[in-house]
MDTraj code that builds the backbone (N, CA, C; nanometers):
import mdtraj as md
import numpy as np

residues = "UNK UNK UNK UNK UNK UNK UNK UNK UNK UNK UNK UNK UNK UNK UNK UNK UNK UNK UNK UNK UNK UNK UNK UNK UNK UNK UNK UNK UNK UNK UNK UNK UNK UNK UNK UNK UNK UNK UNK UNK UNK UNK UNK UNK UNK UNK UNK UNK UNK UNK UNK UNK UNK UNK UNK UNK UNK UNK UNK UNK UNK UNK UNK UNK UNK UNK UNK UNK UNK UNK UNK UNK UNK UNK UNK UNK UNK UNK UNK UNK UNK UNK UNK UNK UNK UNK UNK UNK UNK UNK UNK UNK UNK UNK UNK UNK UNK UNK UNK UNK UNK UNK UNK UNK UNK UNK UNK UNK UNK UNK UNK UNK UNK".split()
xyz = np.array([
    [-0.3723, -1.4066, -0.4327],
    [-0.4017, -1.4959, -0.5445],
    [-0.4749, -1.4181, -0.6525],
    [-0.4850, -1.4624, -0.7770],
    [-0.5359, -1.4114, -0.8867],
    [-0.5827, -1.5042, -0.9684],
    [-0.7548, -1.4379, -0.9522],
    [-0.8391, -1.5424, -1.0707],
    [-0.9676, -1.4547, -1.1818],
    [-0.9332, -1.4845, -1.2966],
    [-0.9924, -1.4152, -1.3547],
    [-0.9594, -1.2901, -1.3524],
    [-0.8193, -1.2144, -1.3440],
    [-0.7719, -1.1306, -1.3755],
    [-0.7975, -0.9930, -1.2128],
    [-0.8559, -1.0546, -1.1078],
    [-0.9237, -1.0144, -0.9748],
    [-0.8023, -1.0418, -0.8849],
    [-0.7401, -0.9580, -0.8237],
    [-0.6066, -1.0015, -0.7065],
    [-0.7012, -0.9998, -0.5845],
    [-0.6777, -1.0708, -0.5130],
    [-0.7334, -1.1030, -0.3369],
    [-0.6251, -1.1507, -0.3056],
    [-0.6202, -1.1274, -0.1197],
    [-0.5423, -1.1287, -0.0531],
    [-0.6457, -1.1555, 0.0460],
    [-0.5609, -1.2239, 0.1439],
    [-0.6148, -1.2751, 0.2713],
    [-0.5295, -1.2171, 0.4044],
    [-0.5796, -1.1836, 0.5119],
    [-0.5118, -1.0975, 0.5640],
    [-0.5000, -1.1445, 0.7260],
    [-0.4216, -1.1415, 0.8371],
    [-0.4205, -1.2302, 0.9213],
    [-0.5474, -1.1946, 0.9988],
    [-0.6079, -1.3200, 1.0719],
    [-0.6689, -1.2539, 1.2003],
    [-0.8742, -1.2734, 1.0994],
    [-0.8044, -1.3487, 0.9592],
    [-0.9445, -1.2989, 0.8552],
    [-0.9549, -1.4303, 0.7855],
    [-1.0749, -1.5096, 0.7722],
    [-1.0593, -1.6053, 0.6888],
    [-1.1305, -1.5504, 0.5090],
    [-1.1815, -1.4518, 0.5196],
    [-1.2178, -1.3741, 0.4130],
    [-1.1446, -1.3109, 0.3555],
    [-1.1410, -1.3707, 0.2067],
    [-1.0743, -1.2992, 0.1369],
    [-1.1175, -1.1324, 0.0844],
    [-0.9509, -1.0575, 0.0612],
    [-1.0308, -0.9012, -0.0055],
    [-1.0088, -0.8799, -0.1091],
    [-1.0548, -0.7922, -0.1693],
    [-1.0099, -0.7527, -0.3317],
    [-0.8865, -0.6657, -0.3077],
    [-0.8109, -0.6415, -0.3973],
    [-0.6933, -0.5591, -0.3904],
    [-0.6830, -0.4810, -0.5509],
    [-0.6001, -0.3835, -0.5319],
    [-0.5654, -0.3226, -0.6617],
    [-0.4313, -0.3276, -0.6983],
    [-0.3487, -0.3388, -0.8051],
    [-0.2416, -0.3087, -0.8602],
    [-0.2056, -0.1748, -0.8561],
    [-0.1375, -0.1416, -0.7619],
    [-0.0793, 0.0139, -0.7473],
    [0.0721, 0.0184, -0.8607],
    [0.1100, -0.0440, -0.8686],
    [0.2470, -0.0485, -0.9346],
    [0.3203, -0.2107, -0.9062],
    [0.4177, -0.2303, -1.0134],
    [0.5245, -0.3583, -1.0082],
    [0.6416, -0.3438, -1.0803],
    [0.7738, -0.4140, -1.0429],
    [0.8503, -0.4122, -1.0688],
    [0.9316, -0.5754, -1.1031],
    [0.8577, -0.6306, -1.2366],
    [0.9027, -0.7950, -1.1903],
    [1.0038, -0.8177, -1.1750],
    [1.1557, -0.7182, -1.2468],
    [1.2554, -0.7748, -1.1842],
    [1.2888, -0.7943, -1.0439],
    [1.2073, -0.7174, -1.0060],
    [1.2615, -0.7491, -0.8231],
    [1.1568, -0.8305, -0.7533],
    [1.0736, -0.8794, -0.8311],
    [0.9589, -0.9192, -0.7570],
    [0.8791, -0.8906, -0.6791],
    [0.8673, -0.7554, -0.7197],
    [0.7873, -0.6490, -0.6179],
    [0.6650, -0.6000, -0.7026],
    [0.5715, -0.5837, -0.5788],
    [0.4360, -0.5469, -0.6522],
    [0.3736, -0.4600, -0.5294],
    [0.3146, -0.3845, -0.5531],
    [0.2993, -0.2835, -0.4396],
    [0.0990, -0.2629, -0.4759],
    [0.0141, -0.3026, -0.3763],
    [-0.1148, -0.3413, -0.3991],
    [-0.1926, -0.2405, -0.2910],
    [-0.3109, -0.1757, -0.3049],
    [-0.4036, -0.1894, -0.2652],
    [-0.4896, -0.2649, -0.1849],
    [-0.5313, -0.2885, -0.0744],
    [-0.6088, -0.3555, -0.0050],
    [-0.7113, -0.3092, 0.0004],
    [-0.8695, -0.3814, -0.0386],
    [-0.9903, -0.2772, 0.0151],
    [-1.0404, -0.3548, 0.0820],
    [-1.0525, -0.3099, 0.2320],
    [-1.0858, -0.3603, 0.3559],
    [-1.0965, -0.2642, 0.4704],
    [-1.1335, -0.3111, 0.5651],
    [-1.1720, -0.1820, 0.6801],
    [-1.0871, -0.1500, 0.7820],
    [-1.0552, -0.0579, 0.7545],
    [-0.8877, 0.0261, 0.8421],
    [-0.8734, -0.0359, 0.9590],
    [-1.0163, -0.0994, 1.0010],
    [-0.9780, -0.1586, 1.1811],
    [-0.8846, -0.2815, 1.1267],
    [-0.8883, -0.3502, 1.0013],
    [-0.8404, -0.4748, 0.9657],
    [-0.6907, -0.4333, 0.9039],
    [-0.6071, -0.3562, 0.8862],
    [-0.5078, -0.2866, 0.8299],
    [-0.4296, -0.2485, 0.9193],
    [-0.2939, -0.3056, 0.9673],
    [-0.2512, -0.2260, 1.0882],
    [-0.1222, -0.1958, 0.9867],
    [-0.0477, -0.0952, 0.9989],
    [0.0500, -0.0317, 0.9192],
    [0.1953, -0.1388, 1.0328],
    [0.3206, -0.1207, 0.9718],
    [0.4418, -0.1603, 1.0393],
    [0.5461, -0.0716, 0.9825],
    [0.6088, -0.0398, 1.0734],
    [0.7610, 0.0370, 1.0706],
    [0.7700, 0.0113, 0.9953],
    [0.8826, 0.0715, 0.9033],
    [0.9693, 0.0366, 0.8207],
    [1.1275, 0.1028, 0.8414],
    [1.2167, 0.0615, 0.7750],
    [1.3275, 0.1597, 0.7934],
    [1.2796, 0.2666, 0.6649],
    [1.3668, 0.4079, 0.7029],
    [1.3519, 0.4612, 0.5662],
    [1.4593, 0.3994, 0.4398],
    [1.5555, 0.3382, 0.4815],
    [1.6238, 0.2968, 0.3666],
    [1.7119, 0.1750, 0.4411],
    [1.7879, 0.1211, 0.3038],
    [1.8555, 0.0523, 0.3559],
    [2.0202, 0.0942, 0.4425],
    [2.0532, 0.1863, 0.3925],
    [2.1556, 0.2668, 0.4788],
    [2.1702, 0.2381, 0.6090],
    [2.0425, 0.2246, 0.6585],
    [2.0285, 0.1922, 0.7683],
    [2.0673, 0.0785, 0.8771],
    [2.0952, -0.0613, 0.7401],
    [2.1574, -0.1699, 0.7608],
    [2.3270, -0.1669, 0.7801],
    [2.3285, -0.2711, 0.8919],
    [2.4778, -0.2979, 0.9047],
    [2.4997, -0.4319, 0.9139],
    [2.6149, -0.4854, 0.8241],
    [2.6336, -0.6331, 0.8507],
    [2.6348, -0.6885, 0.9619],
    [2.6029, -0.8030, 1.0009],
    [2.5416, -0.8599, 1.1454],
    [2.4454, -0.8508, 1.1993],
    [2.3579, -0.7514, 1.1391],
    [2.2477, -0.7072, 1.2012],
    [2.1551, -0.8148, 1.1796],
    [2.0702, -0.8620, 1.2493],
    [1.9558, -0.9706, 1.2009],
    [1.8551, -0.8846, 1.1377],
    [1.7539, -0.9943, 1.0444],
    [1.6930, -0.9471, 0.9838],
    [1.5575, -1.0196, 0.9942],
    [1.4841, -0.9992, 0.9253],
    [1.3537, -1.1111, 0.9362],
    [1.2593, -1.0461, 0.7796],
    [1.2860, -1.1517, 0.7517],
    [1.1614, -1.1623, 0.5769],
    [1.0324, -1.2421, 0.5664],
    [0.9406, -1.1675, 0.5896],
    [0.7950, -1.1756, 0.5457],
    [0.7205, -1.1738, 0.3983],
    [0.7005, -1.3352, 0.3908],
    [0.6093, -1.3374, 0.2592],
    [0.4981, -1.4928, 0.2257],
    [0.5296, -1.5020, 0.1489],
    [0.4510, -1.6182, 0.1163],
    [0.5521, -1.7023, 0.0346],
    [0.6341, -1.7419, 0.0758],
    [0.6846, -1.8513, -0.0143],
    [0.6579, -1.9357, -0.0954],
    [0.6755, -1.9896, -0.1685],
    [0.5981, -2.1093, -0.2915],
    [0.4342, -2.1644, -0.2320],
    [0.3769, -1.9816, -0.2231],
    [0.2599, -1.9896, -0.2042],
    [0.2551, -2.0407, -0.0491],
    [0.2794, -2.0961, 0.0478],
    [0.2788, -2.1149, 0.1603],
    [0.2676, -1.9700, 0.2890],
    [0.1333, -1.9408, 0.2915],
    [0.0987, -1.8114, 0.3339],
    [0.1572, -1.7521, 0.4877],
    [0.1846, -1.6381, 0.5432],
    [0.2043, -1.6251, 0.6714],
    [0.3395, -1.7075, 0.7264],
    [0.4587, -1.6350, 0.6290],
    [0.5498, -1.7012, 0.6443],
    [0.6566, -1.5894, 0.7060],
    [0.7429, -1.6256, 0.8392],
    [0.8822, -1.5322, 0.8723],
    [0.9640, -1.6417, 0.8904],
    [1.0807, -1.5644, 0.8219],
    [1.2236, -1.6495, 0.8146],
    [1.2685, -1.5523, 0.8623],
    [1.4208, -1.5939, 0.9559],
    [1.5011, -1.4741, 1.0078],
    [1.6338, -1.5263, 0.9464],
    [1.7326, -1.4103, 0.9495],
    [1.8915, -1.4505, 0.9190],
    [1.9484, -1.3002, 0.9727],
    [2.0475, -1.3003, 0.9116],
    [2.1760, -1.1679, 0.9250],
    [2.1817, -1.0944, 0.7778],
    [2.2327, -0.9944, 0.7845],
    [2.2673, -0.9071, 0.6776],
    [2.3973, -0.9849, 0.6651],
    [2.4396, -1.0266, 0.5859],
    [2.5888, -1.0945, 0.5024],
    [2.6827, -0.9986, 0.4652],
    [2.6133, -0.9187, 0.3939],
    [2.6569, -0.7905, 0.2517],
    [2.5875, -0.6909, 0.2123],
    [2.6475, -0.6007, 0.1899],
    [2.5535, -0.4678, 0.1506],
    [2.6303, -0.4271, 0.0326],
    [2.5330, -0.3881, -0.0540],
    [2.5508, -0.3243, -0.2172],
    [2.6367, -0.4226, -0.3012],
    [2.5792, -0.5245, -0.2953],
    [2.5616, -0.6340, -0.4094],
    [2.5150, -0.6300, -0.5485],
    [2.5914, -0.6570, -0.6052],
    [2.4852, -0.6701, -0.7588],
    [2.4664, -0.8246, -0.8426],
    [2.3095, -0.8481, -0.8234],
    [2.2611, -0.9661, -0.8787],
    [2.1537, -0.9239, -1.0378],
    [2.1826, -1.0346, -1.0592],
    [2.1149, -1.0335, -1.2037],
    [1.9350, -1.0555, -1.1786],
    [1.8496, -0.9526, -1.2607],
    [1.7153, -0.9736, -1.2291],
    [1.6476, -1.0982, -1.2973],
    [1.5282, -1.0868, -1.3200],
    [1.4629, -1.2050, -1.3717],
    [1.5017, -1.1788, -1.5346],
    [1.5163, -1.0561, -1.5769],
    [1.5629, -1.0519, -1.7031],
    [1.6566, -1.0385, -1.7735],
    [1.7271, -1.0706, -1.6773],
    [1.8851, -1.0607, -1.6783],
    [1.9637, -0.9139, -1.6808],
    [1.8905, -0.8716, -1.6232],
    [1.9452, -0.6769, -1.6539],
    [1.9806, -0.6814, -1.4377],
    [2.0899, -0.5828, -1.4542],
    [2.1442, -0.5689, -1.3079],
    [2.0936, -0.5288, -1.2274],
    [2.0581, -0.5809, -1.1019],
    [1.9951, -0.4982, -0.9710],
    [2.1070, -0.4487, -0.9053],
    [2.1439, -0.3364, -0.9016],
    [2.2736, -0.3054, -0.7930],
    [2.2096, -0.2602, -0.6487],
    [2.3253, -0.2248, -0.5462],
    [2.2386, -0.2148, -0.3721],
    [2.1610, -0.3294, -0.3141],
    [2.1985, -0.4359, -0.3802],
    [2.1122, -0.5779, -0.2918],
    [2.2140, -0.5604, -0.1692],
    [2.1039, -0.6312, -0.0605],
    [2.1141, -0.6712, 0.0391],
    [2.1468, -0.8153, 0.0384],
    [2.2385, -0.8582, 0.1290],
    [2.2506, -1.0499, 0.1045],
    [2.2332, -1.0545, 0.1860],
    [2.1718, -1.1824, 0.2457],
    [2.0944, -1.2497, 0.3564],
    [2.1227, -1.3794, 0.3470],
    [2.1453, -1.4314, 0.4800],
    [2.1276, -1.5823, 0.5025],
    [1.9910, -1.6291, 0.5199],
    [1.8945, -1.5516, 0.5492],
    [1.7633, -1.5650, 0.5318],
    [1.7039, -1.6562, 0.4361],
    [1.6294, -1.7669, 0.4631],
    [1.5681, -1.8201, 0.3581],
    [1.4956, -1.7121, 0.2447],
    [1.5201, -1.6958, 0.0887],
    [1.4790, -1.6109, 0.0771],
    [1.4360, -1.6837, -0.1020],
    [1.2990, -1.7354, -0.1041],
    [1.2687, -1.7929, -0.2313],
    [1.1282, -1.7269, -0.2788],
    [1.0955, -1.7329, -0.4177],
    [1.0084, -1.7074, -0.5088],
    [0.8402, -1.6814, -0.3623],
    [0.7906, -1.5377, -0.3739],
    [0.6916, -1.5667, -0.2873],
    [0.7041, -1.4811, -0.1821],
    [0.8093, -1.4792, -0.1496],
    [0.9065, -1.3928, -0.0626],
    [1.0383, -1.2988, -0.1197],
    [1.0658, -1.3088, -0.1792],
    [1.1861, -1.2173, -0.2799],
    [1.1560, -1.0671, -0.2539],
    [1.0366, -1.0336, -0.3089],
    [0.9750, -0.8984, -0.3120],
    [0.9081, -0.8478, -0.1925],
    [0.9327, -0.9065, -0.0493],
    [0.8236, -0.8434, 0.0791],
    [0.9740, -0.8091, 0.1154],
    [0.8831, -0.7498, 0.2262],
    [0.9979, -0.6915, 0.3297],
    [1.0489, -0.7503, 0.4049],
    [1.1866, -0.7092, 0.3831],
    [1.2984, -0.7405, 0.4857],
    [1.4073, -0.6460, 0.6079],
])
top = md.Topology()
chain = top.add_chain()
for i, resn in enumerate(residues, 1):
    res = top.add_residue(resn, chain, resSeq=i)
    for name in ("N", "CA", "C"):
        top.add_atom(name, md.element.get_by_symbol(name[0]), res)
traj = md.Trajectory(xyz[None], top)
């Protein structure tokens, strides 16, 4: 959340909120890539793939975010399609989308899948 121009984040396992920093964003994709300042015991890192290459249709998937603000949220689905091209928030092209049957709305768009 953001008040007074201050990003906090709440983190599982924590009813205290932390401060965070703006490392970088990308609004067409709805990605924002943040800073957490909090204490490494409270920070646990997760896999990632290195890319999407890595995906194959059928494969299940699972998307982590906050949906219309509704915190501590996983939806699962399948990979549909690979290297899609959808229109961004500004109408300029995202090419290499991933399609998902995954519930996948405002909140969640930009976390990982």
């Amino acid at each position: 959340s953001r008040s007074g121009g201050k990003i906090k984040v709440t983190l599982e396992g924590s009813a205290k909120p932390f401060d965070a920093e703006l490392v970088g964003a990308e609004p067409d994709k709805d990605l924002a890539v943040l800073r957490v300042i909090a204490p490494k015991s409270m920070l646990t890192p997760i896999q990632l793939s290195r890319s999407s290459f890595d995906l194959m249709v059928g494969q299940k998937v699972l998307a982590i975010g906050n949906p219309f603000g509704l915190d501590h949220t996983l939806t699962t689905g399948i990979v549909s399609a690979l290297g899609r091209e959808v229109s961004g928030a500004s109408g300029r092209p995202l090419k290499g989308c991933v399609q998902t049957d995954a519930a996948i709305n405002p909140g969640n768009s930009g976390g990982p899948l």
